[in-house]
C-alpha positions in Angstrom: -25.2 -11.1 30.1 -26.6 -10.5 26.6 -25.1 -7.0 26.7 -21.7 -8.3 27.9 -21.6 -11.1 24.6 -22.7 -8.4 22.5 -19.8 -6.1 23.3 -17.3 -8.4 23.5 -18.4 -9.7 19.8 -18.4 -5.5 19.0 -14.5 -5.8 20.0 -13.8 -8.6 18.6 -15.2 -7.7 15.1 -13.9 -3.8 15.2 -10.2 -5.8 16.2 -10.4 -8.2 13.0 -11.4 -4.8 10.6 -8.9 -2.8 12.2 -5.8 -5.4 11.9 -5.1 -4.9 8.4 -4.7 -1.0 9.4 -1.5 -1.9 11.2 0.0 -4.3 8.7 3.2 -3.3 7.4 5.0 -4.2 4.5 8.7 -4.1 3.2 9.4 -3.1 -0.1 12.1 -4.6 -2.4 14.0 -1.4 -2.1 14.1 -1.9 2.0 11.8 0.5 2.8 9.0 -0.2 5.3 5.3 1.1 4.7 1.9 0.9 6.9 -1.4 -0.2 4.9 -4.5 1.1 5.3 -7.8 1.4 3.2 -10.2 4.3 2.1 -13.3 4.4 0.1 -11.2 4.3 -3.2 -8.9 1.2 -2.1 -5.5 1.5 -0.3 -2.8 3.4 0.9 0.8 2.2 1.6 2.6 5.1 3.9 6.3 4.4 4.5 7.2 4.6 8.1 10.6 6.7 7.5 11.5 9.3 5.3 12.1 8.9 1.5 14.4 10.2 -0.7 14.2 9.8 -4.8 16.5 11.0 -7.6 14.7 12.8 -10.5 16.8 12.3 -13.6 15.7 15.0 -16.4 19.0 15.9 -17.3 20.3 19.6 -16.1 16.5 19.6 -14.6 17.1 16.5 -12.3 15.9 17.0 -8.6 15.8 14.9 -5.5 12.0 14.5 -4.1 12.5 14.1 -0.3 9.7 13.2 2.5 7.0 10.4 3.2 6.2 8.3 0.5 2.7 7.1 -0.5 1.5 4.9 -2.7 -2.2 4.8 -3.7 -3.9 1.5 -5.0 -7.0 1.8 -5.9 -10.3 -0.4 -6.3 -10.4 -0.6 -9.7 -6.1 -2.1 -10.3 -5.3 1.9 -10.7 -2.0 3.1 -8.5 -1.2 7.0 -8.1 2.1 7.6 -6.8 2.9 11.6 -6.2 6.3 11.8 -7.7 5.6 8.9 -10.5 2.1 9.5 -11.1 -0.6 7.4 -12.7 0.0 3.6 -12.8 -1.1 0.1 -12.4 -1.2 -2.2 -9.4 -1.0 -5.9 -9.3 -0.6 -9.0 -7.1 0.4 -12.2 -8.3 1.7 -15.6 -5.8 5.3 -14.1 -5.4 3.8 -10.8 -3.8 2.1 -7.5 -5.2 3.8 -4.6 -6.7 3.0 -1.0 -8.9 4.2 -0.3 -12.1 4.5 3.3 -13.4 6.1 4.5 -16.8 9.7 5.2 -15.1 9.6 3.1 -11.7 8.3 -0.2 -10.2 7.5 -0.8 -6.4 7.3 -4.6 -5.5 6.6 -5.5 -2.4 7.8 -9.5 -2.8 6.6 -12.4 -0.5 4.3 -11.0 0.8 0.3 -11.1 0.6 -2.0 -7.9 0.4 -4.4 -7.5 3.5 -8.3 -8.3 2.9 -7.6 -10.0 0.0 -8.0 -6.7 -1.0 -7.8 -6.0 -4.9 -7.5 -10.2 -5.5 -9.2 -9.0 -9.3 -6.0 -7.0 -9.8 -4.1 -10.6 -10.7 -0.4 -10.5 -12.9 
């Protein structure tokens, strides 16, 4: 009996951590995106396809694909096309700001109370 309770608490608890793996989250641009975390922080994946506009004049470019965006442990965000940034959450929701583009992600709350620090 002992054994049974133990594995059914085993479940239970590998359920509750793995939860916030399949949260998803809508960005303010429409876009949908999976969270999950890593041993620097998290990772928001979109679900679909991306693509983004470039503007650098007669060098502009479209950057098509999946999107991620990287927030790490210590309020840092890493987003491949945008690069190095800042991540915050605040009441209204939790967003990324980089020097030429925001991602919020509004109404909603980030899993874990991960990154709760990172406060706007």
């Amino acid at each position: 009996m002992r054994a049974f309770i133990a594995a059914c608490l085993m479940l239970v608890l590998s359920g509750m951590a793995a939860a916030s793996e399949g949260v998803i989250y809508v960005s303010s641009h429409g876009d949908e995106y999976r969270y999950a975390t890593n041993a620097d922080g998290a990772v928001l994946t979109s679900l679909y396809p991306k693509a983004w506009f470039i503007e650098k004049g007669a060098n502009s470019r479209i950057e098509r694909g999946i999107d991620r965006l990287y927030l790490g442990k210590s309020c840092d965000a890493f987003h491949p096309v945008f690069g190095d940034g800042r991540w915050w959450w605040a009441n209204g929701g939790f967003g990324a700001d980089f020097a030429r583009f925001e991602l919020r992600f509004p109404r909603q709350e980030i899993a874990d109370d991960f990154g709760l620090h990172c406060r706007n």
